[in-house]
TORPABA-722538 format. One record per residue: z, y, x of N, C-alpha, C in turn; residue in three letters; chain; residue number from 1. Coordinates in pm, whole numbers. Layout:
+--------+--------+--------+--------+--------+--------+--------+--------+--------+-----+---+-----+
:    n_z :    n_y :    n_x :   ca_z :   ca_y :   ca_x :    c_z :    c_y :    c_x :   r : c :   k :
+--------+--------+--------+--------+--------+--------+--------+--------+--------+-----+---+-----+
:      Z :      Y :      X :      Z :      Y :      X :      Z :      Y :      X : ALA : A : NUM :
...
+--------+--------+--------+--------+--------+--------+--------+--------+--------+-----+---+-----+
// end
This chain:
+--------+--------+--------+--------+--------+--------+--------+--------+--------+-----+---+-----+
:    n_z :    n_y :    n_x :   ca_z :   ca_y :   ca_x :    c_z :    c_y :    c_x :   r : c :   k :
+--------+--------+--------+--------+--------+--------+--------+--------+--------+-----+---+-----+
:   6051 :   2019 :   1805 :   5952 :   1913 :   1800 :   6008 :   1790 :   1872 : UNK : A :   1 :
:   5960 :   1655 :   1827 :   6066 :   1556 :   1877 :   5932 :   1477 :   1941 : UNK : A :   2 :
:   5995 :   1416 :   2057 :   5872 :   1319 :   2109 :   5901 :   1187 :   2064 : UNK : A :   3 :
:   5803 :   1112 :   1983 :   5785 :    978 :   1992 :   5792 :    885 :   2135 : UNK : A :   4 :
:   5884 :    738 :   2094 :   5837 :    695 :   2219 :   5693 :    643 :   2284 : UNK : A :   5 :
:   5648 :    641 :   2194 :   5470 :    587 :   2224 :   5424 :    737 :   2319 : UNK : A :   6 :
:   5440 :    858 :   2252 :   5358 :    967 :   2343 :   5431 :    994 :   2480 : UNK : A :   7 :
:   5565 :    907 :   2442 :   5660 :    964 :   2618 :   5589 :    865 :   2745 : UNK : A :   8 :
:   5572 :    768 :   2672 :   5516 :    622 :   2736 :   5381 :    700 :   2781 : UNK : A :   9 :
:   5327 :    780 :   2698 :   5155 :    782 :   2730 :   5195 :    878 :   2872 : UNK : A :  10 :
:   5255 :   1003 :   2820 :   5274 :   1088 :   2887 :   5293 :   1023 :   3045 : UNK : A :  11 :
:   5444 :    989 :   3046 :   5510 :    912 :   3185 :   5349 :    823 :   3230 : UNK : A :  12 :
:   5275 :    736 :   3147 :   5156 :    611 :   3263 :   5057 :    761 :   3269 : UNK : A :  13 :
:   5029 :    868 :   3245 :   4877 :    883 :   3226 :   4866 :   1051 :   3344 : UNK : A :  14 :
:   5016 :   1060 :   3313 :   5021 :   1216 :   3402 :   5140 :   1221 :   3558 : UNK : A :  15 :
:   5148 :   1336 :   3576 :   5256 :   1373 :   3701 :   5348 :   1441 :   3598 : UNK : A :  16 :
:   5423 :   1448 :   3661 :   5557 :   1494 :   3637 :   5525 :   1671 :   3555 : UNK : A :  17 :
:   5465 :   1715 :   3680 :   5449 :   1873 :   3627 :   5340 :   1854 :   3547 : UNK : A :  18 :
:   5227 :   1795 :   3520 :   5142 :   1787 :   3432 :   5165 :   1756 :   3322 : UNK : A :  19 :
:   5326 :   1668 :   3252 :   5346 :   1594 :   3181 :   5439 :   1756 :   3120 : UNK : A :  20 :
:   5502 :   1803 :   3202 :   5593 :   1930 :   3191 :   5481 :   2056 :   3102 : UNK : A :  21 :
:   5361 :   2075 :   3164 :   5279 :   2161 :   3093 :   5224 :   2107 :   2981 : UNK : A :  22 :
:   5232 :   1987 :   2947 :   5161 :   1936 :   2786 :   5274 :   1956 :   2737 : UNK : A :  23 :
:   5389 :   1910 :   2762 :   5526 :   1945 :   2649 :   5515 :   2126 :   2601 : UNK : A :  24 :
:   5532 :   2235 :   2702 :   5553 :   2322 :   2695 :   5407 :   2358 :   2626 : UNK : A :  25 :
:   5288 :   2325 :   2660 :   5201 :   2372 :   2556 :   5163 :   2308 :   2422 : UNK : A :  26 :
:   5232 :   2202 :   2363 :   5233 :   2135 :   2243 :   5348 :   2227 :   2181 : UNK : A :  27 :
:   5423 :   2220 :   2221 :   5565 :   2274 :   2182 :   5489 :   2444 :   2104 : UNK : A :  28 :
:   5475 :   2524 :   2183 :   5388 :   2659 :   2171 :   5292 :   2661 :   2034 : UNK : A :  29 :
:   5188 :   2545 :   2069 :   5093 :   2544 :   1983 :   5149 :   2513 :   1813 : UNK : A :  30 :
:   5255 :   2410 :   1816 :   5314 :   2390 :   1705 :   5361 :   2474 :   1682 : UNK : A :  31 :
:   5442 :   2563 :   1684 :   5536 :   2697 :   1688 :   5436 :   2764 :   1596 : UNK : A :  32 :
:   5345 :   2740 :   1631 :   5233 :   2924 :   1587 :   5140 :   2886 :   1493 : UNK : A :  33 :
:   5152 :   2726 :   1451 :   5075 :   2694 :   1330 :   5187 :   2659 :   1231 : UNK : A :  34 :
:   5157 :   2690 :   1084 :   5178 :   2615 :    986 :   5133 :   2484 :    912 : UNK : A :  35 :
:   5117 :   2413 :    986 :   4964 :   2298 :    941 :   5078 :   2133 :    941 : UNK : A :  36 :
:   5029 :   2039 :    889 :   5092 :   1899 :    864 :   5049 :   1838 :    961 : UNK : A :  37 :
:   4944 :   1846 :   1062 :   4928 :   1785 :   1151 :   4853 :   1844 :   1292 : UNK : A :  38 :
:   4826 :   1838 :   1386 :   4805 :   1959 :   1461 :   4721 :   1871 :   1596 : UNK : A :  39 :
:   4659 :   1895 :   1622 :   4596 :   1837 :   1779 :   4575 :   1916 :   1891 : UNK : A :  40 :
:   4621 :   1921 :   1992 :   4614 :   2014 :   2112 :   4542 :   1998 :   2184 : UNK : A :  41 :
:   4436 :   2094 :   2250 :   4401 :   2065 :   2403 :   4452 :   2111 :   2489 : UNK : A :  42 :
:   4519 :   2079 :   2562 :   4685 :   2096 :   2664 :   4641 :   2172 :   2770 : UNK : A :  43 :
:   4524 :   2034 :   2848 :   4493 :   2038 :   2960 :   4388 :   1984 :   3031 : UNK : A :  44 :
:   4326 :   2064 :   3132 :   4185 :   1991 :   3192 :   4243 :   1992 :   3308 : UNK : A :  45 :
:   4226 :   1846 :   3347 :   4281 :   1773 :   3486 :   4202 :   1823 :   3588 : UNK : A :  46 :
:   4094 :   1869 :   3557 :   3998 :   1900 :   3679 :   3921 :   1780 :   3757 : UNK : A :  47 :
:   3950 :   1662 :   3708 :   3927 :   1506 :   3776 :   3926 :   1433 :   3641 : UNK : A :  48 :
:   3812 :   1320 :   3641 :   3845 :   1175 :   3576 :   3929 :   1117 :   3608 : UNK : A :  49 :
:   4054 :   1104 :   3448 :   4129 :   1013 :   3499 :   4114 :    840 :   3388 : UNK : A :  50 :
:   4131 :    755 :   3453 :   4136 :    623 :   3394 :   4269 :    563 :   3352 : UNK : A :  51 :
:   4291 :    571 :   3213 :   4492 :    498 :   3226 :   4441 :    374 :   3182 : UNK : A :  52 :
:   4524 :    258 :   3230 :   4541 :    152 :   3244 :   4501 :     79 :   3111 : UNK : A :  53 :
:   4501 :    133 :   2987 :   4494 :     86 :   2852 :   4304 :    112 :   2812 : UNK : A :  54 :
:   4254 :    179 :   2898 :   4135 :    195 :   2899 :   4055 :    354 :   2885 : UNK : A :  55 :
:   4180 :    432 :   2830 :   4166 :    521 :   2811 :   4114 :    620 :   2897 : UNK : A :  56 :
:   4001 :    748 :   2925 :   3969 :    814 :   3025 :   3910 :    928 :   2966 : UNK : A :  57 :
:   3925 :   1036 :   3066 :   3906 :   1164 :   3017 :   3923 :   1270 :   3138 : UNK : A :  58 :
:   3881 :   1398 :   3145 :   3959 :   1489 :   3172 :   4012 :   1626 :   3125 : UNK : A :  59 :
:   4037 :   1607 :   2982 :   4094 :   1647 :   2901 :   4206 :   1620 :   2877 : UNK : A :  60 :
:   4319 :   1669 :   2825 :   4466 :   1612 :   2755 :   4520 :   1633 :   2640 : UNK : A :  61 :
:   4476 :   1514 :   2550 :   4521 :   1614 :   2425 :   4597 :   1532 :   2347 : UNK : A :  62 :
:   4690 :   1637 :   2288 :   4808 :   1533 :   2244 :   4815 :   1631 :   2062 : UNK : A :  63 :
:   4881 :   1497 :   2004 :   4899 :   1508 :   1837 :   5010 :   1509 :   1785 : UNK : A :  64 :
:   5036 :   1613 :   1716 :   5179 :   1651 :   1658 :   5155 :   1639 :   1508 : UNK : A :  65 :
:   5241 :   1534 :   1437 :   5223 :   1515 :   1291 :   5352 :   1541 :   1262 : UNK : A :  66 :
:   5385 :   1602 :   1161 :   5562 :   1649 :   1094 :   5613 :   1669 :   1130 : UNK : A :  67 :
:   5615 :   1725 :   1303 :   5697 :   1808 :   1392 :   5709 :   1703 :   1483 : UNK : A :  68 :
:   5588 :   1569 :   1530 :   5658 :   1491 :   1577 :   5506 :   1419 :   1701 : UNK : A :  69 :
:   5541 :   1475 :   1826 :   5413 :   1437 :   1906 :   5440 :   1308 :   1908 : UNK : A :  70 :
:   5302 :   1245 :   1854 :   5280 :   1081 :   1838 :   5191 :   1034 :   1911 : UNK : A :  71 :
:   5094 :   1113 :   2010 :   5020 :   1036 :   2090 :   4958 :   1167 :   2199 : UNK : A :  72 :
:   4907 :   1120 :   2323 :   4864 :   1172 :   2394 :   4741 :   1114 :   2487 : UNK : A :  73 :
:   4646 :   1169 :   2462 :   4555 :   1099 :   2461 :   4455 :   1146 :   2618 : UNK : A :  74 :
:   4423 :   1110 :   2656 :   4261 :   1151 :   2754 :   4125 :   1145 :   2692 : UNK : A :  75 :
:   4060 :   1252 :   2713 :   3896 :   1252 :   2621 :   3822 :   1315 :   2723 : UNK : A :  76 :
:   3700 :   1246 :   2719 :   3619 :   1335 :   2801 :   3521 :   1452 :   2756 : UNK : A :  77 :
:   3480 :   1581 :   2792 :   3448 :   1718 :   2726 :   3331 :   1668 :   2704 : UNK : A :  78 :
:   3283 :   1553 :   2719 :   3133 :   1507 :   2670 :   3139 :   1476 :   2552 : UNK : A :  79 :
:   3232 :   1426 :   2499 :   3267 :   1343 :   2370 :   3320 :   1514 :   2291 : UNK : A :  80 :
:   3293 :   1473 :   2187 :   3318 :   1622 :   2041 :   3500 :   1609 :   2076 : UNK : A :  81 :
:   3513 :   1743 :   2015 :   3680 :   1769 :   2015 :   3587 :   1831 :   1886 : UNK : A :  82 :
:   3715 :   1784 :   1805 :   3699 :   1872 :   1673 :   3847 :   1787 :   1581 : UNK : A :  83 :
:   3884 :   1888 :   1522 :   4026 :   1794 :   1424 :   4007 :   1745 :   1373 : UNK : A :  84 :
:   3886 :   1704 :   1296 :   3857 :   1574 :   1190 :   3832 :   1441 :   1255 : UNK : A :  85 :
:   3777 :   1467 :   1394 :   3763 :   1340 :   1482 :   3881 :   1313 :   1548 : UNK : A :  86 :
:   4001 :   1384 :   1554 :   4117 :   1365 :   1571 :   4207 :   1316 :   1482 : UNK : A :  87 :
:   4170 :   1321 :   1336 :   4257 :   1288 :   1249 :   4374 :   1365 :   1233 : UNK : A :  88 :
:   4342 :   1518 :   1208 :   4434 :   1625 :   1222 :   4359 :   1726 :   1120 : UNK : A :  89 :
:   4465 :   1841 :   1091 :   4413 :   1929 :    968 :   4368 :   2072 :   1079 : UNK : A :  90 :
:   4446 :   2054 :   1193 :   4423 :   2151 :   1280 :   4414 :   2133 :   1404 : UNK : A :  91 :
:   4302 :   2246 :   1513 :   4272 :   2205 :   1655 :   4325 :   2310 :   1757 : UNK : A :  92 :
:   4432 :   2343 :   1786 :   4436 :   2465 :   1881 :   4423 :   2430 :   2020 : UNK : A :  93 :
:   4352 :   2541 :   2099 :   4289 :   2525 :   2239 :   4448 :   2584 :   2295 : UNK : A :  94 :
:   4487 :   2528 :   2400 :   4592 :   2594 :   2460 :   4508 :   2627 :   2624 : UNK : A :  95 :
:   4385 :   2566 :   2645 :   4323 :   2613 :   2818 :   4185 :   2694 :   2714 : UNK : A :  96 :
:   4119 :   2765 :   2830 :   4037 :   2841 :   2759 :   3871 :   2724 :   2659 : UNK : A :  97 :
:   3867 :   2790 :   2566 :   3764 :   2668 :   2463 :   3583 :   2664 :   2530 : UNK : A :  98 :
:   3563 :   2595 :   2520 :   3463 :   2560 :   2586 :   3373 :   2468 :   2496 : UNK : A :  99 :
:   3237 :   2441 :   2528 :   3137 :   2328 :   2441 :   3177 :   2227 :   2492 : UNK : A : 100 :
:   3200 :   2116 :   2364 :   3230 :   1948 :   2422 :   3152 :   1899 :   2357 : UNK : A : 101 :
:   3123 :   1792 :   2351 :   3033 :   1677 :   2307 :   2863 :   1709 :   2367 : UNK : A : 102 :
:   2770 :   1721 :   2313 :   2603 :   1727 :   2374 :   2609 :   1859 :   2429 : UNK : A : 103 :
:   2692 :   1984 :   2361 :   2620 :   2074 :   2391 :   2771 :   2122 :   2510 : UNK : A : 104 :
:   2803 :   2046 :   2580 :   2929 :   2060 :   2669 :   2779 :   1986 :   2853 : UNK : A : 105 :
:   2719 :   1905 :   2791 :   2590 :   1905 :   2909 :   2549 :   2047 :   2992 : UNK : A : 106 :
:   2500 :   2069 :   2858 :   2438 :   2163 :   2935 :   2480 :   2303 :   2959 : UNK : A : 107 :
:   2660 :   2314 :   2880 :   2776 :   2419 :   2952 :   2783 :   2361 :   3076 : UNK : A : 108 :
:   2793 :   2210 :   3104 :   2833 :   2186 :   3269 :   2735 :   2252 :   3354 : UNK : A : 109 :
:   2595 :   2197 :   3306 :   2468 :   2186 :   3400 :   2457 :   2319 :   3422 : UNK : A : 110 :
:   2488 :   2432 :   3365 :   2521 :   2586 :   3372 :   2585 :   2579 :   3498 : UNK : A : 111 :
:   2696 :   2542 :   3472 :   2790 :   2571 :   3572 :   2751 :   2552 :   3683 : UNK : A : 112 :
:   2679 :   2475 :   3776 :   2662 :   2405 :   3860 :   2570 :   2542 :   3941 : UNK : A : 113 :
:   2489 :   2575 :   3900 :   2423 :   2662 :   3954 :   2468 :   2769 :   3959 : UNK : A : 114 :
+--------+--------+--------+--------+--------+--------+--------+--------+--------+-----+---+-----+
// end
């Protein structure tokens, strides 16, 4: 799998070093084990909101592999839907354990809490 320079750029402003190390190694994986033309990962949960400089925020990490070729890496927050059609992908693999995002990711949190 080859990295674009746009997703190395995202990668290098948006993560650490070892954080940037576990999205490679789990994009890399996830592509491996699909047959699909385009592929979207959820890498990683930061455990924290993060804000990158371009506006982007999340604490999610999810990055997009089209023709063997990661083209972007993105931050989303688990409030907002994960799904591959809102990604613009034919496929969604969870690489951290899957969880509810978008409305019904509320009231998985509000669970949690108690």
């Amino acid at each position: 799998m080859e990295v674009s320079p746009h997703a190395f750029t995202r990668l290098q402003t948006r993560l650490t070093a070892d954080e940037e190390q576990l999205v490679l190694e789990r994009t890399r994986t996830a592509w491996e084990r699909r047959e699909t033309p385009s592929l979207a990962v959820v890498c990683l949960d930061l455990g924290r909101h993060e804000t990158a400089d371009d506006g982007s925020n999340g604490n999610l990490v999810i990055s997009t592999v089209k023709l063997g070729t990661l083209v972007t890496v993105m931050l989303r927050n688990d409030t907002q839907e994960v799904k591959a059609q809102r990604l613009e992908c034919k496929s969604l693999a969870w690489m951290i354990p899957k969880r509810p995002t978008g409305p019904k990711a509320r009231k998985y949190l509000n669970r949690r809490r108690w």
